[in-house]
SEZAVEX-327028 format. One record per residue: x, y, z of N, C-alpha, C in turn; residue in one letter. Coordinates in steps of 0.001 Angstrom, whole numbers, plus 500000, padded with zeros to 6 digits. Layout:
XYZXYZXYZA
...
***
This chain:
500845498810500000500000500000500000500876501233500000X
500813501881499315501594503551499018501218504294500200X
502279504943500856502548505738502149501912507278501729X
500422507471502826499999508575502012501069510344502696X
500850510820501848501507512323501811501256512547503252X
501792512602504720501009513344505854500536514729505651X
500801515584504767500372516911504181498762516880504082X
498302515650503504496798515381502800496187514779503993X
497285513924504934496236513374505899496078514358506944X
497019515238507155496787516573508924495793517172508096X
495328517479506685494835518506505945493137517755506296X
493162516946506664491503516492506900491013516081508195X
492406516204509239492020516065510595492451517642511427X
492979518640510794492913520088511507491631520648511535X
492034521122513145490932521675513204490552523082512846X
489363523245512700489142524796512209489418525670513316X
490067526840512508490308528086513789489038529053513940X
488376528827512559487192530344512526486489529176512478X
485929529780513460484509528749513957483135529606512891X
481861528889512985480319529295512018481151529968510377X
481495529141510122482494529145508776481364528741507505X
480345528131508443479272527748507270478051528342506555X
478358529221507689477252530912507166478270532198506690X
477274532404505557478527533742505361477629535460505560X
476340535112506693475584535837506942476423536773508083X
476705538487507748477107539366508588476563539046510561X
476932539152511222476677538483512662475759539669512766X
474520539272514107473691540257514450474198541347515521X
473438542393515742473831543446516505474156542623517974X
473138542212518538472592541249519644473689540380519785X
474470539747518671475230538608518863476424539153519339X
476675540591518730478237541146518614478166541994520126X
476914542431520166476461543231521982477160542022523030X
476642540686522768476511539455524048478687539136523419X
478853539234522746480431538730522258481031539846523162X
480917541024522968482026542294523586481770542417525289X
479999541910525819480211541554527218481356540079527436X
481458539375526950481794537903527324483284538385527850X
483994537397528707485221537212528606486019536943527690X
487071537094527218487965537025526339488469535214526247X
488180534604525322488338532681525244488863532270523828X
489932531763524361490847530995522988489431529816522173X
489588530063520936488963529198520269489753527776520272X
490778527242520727490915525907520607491470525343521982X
492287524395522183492378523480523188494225523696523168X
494842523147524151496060522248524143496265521424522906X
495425520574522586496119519479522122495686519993520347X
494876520676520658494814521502518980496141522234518626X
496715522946519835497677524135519333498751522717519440X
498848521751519804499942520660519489499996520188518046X
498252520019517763498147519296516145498570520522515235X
498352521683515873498811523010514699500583522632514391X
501377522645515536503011522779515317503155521586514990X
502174520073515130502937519046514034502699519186512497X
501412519898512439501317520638510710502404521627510134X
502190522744511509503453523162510380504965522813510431X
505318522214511320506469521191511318506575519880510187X
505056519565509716505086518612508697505459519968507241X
504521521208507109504706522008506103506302522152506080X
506996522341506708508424522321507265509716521771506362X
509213520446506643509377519344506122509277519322504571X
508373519281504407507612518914502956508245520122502141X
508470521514502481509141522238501947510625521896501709X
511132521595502401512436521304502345512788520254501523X
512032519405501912512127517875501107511721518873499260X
511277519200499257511004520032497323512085520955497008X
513180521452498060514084521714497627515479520649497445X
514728519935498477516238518694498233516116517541497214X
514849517062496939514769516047496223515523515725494815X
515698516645494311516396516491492794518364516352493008X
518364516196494201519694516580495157520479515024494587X
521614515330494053522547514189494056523670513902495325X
523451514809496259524481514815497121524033513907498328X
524626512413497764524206511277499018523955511761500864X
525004512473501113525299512517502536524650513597502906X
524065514844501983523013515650502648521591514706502586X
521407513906501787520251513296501485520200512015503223X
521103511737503499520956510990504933520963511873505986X
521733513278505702521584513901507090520063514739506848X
519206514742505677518174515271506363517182513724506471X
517211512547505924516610511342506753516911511739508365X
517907511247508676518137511155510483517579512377510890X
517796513550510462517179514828510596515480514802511033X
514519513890509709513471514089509679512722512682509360X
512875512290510481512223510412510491510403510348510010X
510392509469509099508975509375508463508762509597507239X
507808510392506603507624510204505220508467510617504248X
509186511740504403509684512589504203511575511903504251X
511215511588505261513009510866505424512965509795505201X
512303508656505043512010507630504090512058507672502553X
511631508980501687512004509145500555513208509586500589X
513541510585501757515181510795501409515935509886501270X
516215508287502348516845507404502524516852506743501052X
515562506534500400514970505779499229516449506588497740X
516232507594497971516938508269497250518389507823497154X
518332508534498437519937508164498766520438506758498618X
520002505851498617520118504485497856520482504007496878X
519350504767496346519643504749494957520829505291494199X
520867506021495229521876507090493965523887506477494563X
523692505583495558524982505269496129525168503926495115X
523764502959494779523636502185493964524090502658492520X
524050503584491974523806504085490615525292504291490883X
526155505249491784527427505132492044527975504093492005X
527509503334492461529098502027492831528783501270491353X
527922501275490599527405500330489559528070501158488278X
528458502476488263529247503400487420531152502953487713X
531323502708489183532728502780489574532949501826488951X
531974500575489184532419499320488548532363498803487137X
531686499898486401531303500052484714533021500570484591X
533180501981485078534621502554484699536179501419485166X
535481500524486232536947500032486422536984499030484956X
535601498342484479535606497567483845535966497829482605X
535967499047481895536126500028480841537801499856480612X
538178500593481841539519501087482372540441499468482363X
539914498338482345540750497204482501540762496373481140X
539638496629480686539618496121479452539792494510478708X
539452493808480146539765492773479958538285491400479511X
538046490644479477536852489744479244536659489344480561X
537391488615481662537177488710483296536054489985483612X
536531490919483575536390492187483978535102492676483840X
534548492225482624533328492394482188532492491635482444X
532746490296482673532293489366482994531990489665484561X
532449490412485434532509490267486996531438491953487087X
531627492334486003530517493413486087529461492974485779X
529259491867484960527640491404484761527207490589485788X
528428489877486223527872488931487685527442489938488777X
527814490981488914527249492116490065525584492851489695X
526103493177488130524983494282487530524233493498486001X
523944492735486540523183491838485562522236492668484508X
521381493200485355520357494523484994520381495747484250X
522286495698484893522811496980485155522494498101484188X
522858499686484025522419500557483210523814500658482124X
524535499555482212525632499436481360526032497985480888X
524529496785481254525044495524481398524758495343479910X
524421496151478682524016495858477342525313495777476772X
526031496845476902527311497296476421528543496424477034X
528345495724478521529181494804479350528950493689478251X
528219492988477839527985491802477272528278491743475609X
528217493352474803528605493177473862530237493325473687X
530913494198474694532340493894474774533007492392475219X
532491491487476229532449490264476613532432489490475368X
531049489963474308531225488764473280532533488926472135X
532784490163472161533768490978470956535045489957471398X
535217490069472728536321489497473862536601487789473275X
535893487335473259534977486110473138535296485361471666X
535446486229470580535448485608469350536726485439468939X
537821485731469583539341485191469695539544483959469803X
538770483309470203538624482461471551537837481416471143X
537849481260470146536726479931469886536973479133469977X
538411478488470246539150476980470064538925476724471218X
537692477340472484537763476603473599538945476507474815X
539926477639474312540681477947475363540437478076476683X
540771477974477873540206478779478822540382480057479095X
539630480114479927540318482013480152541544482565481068X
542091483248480438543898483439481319542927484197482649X
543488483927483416543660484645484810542714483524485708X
543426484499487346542980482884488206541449483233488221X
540853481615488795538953481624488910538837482265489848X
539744483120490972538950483785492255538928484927491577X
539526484980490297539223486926490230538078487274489593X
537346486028489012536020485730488715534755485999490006X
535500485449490841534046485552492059534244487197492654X
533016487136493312532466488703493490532625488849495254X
533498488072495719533577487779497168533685489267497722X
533118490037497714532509491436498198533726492455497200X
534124492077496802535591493507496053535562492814494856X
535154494033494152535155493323492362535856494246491925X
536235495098492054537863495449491235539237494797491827X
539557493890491523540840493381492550541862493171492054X
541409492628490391542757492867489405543507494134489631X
544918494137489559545930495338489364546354495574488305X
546640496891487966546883496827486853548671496335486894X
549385496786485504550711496313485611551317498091485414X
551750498699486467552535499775486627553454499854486189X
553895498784485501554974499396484432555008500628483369X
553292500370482802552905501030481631552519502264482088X
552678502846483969552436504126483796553696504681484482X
554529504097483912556146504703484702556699505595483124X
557232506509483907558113507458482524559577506678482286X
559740506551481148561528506168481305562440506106482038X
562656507631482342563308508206483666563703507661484973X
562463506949485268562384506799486563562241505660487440X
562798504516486332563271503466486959564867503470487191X
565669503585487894566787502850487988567264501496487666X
568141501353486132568497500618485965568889499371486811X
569741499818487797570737499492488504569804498381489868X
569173499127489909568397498962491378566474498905491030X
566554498770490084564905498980489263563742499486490145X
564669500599491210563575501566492117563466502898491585X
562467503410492048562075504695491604563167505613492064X
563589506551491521564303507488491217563923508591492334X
564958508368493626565003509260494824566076510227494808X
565705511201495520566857512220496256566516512770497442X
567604513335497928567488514061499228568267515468498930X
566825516932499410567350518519498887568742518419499543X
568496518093501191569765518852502186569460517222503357X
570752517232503616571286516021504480569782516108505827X
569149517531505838567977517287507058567096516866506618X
566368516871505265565297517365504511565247515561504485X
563505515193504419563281513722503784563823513306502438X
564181512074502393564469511248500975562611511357500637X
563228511895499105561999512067498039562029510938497364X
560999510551496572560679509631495398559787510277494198X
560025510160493353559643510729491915558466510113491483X
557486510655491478556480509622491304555762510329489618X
555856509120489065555071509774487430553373510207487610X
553312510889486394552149511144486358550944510325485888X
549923510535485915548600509668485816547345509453485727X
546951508908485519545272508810485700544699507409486441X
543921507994486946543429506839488183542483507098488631X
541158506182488661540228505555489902540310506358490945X
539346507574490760539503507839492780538404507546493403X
538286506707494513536997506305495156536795505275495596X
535485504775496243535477503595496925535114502660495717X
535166501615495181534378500673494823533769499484495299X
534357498636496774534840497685497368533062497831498699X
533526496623498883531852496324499615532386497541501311X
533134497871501620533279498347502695533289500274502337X
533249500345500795533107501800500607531749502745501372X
532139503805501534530765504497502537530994505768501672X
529711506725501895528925507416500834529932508395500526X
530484508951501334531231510287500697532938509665499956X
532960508208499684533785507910498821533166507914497360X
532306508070497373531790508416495882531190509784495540X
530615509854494393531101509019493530532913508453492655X
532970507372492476534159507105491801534008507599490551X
535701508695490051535929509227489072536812508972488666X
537210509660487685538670509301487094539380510577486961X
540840510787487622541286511898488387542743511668488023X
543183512932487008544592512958486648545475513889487380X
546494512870487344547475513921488097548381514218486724X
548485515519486766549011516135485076550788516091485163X
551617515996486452552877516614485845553371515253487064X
554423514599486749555696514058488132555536514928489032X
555552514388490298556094515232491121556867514324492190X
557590514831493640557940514224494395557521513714495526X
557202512985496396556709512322497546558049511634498583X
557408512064500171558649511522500861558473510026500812X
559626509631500546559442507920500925559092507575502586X
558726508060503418557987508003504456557474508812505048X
556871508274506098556057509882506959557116510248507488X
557120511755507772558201512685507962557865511956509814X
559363511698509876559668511443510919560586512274512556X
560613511572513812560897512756514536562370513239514325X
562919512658514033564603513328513924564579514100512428X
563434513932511631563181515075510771562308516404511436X
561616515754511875561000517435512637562062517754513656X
562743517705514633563425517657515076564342518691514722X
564813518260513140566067518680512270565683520518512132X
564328520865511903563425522145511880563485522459513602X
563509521692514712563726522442515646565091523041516333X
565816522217515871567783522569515687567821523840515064X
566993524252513654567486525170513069566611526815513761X
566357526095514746565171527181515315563974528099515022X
563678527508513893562676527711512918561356527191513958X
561272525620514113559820525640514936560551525769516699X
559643525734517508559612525747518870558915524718519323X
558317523759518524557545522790519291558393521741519540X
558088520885519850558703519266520154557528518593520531X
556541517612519870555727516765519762556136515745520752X
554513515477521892555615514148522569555709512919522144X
556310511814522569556318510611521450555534509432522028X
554680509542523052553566508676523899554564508265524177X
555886508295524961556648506996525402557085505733524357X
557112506194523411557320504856521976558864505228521682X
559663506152522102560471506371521405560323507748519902X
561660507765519881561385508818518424562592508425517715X
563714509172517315564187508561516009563151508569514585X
563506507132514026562560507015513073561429507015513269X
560829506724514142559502506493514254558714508037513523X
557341507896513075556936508380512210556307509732513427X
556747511044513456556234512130514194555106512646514643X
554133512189515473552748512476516129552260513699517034X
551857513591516913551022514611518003551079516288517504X
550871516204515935551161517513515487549619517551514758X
549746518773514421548300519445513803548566519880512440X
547240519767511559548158520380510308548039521589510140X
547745522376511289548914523734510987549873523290511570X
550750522403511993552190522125512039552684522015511434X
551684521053510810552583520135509363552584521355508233X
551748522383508100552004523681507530553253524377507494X
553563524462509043554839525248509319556072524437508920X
556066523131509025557228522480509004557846522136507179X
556303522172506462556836522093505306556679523898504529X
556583524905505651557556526156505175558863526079505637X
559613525504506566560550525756507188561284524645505726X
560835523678505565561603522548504400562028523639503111X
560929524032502487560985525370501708561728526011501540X
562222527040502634563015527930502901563961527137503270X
564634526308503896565757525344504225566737524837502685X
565383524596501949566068523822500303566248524850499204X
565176525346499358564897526424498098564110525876497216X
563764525272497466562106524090496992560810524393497650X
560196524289496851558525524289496986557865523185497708X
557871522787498933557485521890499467556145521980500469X
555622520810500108553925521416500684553116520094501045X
552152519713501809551603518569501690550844518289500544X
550568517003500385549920516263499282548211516588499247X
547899516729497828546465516911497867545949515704498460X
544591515517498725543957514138498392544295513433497621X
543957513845496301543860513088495158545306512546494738X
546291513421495425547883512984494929548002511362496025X
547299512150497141547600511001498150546840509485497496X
545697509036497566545043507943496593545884507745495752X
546162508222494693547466508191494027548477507681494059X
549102507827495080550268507449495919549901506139496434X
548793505879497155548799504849498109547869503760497136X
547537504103495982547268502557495067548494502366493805X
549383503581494024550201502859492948550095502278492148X
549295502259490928548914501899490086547728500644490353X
546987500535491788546307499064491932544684499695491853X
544089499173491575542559499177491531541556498492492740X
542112497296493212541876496677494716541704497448495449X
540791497409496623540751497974498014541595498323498882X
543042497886498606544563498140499251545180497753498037X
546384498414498119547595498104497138548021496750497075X
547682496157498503548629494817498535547225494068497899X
546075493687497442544551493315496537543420493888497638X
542942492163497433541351492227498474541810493001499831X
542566492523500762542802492245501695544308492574501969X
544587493242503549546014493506503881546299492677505158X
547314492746505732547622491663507088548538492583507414X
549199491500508724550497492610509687551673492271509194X
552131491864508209552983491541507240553153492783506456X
551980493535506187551718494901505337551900495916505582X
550817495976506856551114497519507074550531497175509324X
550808498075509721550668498519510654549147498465511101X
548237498243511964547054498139512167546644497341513256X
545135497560513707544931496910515159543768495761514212X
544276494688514706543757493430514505542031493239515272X
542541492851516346541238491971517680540188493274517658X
540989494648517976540010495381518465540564496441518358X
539523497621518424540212499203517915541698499720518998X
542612499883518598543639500307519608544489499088519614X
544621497869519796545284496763520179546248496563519773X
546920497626518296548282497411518144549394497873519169X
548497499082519919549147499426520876550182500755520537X
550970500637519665551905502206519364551992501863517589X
552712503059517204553481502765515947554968502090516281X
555569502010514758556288500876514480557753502260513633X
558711502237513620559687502574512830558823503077511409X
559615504194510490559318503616509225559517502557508478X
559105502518507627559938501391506944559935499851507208X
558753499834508152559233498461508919558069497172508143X
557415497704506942556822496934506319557401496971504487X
557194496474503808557422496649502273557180497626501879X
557605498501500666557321499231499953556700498895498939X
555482499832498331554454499687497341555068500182495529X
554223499749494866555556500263493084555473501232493129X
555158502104493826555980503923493651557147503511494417X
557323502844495154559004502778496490558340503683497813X
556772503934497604556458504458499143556277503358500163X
556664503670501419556474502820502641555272503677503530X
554446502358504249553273503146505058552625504035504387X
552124503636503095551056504308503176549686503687503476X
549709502666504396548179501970505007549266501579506385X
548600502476506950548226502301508497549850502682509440X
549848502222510309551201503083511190550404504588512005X
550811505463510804549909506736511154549039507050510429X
547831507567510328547131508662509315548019509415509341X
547536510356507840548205511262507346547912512673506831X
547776513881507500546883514957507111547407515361505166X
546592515562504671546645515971503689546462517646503359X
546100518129502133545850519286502119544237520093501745X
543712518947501881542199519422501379541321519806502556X
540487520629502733539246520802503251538439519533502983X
537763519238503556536809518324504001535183518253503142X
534806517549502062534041517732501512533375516378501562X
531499516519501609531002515078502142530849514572500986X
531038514710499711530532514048498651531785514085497294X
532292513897496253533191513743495229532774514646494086X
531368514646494337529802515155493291530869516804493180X
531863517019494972531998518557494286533296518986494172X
534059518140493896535427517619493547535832517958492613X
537154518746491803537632518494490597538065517447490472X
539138516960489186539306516155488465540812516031488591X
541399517343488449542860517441488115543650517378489287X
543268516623490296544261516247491487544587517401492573X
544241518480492267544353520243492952543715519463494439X
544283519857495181543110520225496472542115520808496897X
541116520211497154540218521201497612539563522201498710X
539414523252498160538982524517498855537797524685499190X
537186524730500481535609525011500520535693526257501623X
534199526791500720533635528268501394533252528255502864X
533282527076503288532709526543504722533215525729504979X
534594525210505144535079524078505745534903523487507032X
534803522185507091534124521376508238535061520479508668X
536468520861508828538017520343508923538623519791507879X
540002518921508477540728518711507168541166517144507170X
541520517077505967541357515402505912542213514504506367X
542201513296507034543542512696506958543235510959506369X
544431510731505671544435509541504790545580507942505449X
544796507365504907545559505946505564545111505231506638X
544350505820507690544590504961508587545949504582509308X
545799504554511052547020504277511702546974503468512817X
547900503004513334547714501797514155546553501599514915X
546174502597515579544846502286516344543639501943515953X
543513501196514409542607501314513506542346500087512741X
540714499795512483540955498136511834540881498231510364X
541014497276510192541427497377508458540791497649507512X
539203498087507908538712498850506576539331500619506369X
539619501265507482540442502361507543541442502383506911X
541481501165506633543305501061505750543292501149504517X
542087501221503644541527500924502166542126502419501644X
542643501952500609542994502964499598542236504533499884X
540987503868499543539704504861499322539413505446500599X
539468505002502015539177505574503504539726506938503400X
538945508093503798538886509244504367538282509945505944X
538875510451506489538429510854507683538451512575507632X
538321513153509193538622514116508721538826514414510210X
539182515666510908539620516368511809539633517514511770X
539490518054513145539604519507513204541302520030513207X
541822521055512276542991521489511823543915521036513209X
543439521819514194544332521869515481544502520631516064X
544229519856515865543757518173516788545474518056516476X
545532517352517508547107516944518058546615515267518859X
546804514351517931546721512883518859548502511807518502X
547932510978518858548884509793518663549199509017517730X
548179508630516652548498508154515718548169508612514393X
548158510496514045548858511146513074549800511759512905X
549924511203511715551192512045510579551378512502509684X
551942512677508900552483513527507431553442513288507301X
553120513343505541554478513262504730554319514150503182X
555413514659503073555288515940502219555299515237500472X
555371516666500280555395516612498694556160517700498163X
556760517493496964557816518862496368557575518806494538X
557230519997494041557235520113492531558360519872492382X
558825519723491071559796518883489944560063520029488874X
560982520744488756562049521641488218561158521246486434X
560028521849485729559801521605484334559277520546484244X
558344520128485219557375518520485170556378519422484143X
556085518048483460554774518344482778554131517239482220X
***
């Protein structure tokens, strides 16, 4: 049965305020004489002037809901549900459904596009059978298909076939988005330097195009929608989070005055906490002025970037990461207990270390609930109303969906805890 409008149903149980509404005969002398003796008496009750403020609290409503409805922006569409429980926030929720559905069923059209493979297409029709792209999935599948008639099987393993909650899991092969340059023969790692003996070891990271967003069964609304987001020129990235004998190195030169404490973990390498990113502001002006380089934190979009290294999976390392990988609390939130050294897990095919888990990592963007208002070209973003600033990765105190490529959080600028960090970024002398 269809949920009627409450607009139409208060509209036939309010009560009238102007009472003898059914004569439109001028009142008598006599009537208006005996009215101006009487005492002065409200025409309704308590529980009338209650049914009045749930009407116009429903008019309220119903107004608002006609300005939001045509609204693509998932996460205002849930905060006015929780906002406004019932008819009204039931179509919002309905919406908002839909439209996170219509998202993830696009991420997984573009990864499938973007991979180009017969698997690929095939694992998009096993999800989106229906789908608003499953016509075009099945005629690339058959195109795929007519190579293939001798009954071959199909190259790649049968789990990358199943839809075990993460259907982008293939990686791509990062070879094909490396520049010449920037492999080392010698050592077939990415192409590092260091400005000044204080300053972090950099890594050169090429330029690109890439997947930004959730696709993966653990994605949540303001990771979408998934786009496709170029980073236009090389630039540089520290091969770890700037650590304390690097901040440190800025308090020697008497540039900062702070000293971050280290929870009792030690410092050295260990990755530098308890700073804010107006710290991490100051410290990569003091790098700046120290080198004669442009050094600054990483957008968002550079960061994603960075931390899938060419992978399409939910983590760099595929489906799934372990303590072999990266840094993270297993049993229960907190249980890793501290961070770990840099470095103390593998490096990903850029040659970055930690970028899932150890510390979060403040970035340079303002805080935006949806992608819907995002550019494209990797810039950071600026909002007229910022609602804090972001930090990426996930860090030890944290379970492993925080660790996903795609995870975003956010914080207020000044917040100073235990398990964030940063790690910078520097333009490239004629990148393009």
């Amino acid at each position: 049965m269809a949920v009627q409008d409450p607009m139409i149903a208060n509209f036939r149980k309010t009560p009238r305020l102007v009472q003898n509404q059914s004569s439109h005969e001028a009142p008598s002398s006599q009537a208006l004489s005996a009215r101006a003796e009487a005492p002065a008496t409200v025409g309704f009750d308590l529980a009338q002037i209650g049914t009045i403020a749930a009407d116009l609290a429903t008019a309220l409503t119903a107004a608002e809901w006609e300005r939001l409805k045509s609204s693509n922006d998932v996460a205002r569409l849930m905060r006015f549900a929780a906002h406004f429980p019932g008819y009204y926030g039931e179509l919002a929720r309905q919406r908002a459904f839909g439209l996170e559905q219509e998202q993830r069923e696009y991420s997984n059209w573009l990864w499938a596009e973007e991979t180009g493979t017969l698997e690929a297409y095939l694992r998009y029709l096993e999800a989106w059978p229906n789908g608003r792209h499953s016509e075009a999935a099945r005629r690339r599948a058959d195109s795929l298909r007519r190579p293939s008639q001798s009954g071959a099987p199909l190259s790649g393993r049968r789990d990358d076939l199943s839809l075990d909650g993460v259907l982008a899991r293939t990686e791509y092969d990062i070879s094909r988005h490396r520049l010449p340059d920037l492999a080392q023969a010698s050592t077939g790692r990415p192409l590092s330097f260091r400005d000044i003996p204080e300053a972090p070891e950099m890594v050169v990271v090429p330029s690109g195009t890439f997947l930004m967003g959730g696709s993966d069964e653990d994605a949540r609304s303001f990771e979408l929608p998934v786009r496709r987001v170029t980073i236009p020129s090389k630039f540089a990235v520290s091969r770890y989070a700037v650590t304390f004998d690097e901040w440190s190195n800025a308090v020697k030169a008497g540039v900062l005055k702070y000293e971050p404490a280290d929870a009792g973990w030690g410092r050295g390498r260990r990755p530098v906490i308890n700073v804010s990113w107006h710290d991490a502001r100051l410290y990569v002006a003091w790098l700046s002025q120290a080198t004669g380089y442009v050094y600054r934190l990483l957008s968002e979009a550079e960061w994603e970037y960075c931390c899938r290294a060419g992978t399409t999976s939910a983590y760099a390392t595929g489906a799934e990461i372990d303590e072999s990988a990266a840094r993270f609390s297993i049993e229960e939130w907190g249980s890793a207990k501290c961070t770990l050294e840099v470095g103390s897990h593998p490096a990903n095919a850029f040659g970055l270390f930690d970028m899932h888990g150890n510390v979060a990592e403040w970035v340079e963007d303002d805080w935006i609930a949806s992608y819907g208002e995002a550019g494209v070209d990797g810039a950071p973003v600026k909002s007229d109303r910022p609602q804090g600033k972001i930090v990426r990765g996930g860090g030890w105190p944290d379970l492993m969906p925080s660790l996903r490529s795609a995870s975003r959080n956010r914080l207020n600028p000044t917040t100073r805890n235990n398990s964030t960090g940063f790690r910078v970024a520097r333009a490239l002398p004629g990148a393009g």
